[in-house]
N, C-alpha and C positions, 0 to 999 in steps of 0.2 A: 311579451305579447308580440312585439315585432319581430321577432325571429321564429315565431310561430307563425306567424303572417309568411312569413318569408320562404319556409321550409314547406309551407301549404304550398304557396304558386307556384315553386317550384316542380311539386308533385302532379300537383292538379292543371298543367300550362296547357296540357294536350286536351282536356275534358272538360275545363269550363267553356262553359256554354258562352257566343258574343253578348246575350243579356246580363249574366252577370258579370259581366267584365266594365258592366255599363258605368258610368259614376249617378248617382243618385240626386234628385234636384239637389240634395242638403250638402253635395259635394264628395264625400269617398265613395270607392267603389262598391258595388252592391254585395259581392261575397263576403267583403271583409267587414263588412257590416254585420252579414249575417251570422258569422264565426265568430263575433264579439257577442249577439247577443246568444247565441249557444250555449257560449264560455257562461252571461250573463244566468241562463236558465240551469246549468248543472252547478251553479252555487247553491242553491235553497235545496237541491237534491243530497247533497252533503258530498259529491262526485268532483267538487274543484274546491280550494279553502275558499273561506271568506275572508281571512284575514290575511291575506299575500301583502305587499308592501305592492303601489299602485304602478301598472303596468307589469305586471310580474304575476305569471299565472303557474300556477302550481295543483297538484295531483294532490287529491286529500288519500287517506288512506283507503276508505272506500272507495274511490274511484280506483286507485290501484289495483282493490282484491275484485271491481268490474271488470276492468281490464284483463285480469286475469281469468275471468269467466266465472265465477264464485260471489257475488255482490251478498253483501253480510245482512 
């Protein structure tokens, strides 16, 4: 997860907006918030596994054959 985090800001340094850059009352930043529950909402779609070891976010196979423009 952190190194997805990481590879994001990288990309996105020039485009995020100063609001989400903002940190949230609860304490982390508001993007990376929002990237965790994303990650969170394409679990039940069958698009990320559910069973990754914790922290550790991985591509199910349907998300792959999405990725590839083909979703089974």
């Amino acid at each position: 997860m952190q190194s997805v985090l990481e590879r994001m800001e990288e990309k996105l340094q020039y485009t995020l907006p100063d609001f989400d850059r903002e940190s949230l009352p609860s304490g982390p930043i508001r993007w990376k918030t929002n990237v965790q529950w994303c990650r969170h909402k394409l679990v039940p779609e069958g698009l990320m596994k559910s069973d990754s070891p914790w922290g550790l976010w991985e591509i199910s196979e349907e998300g792959l054959q999405a990725l590839k423009g083909g979703r089974r």
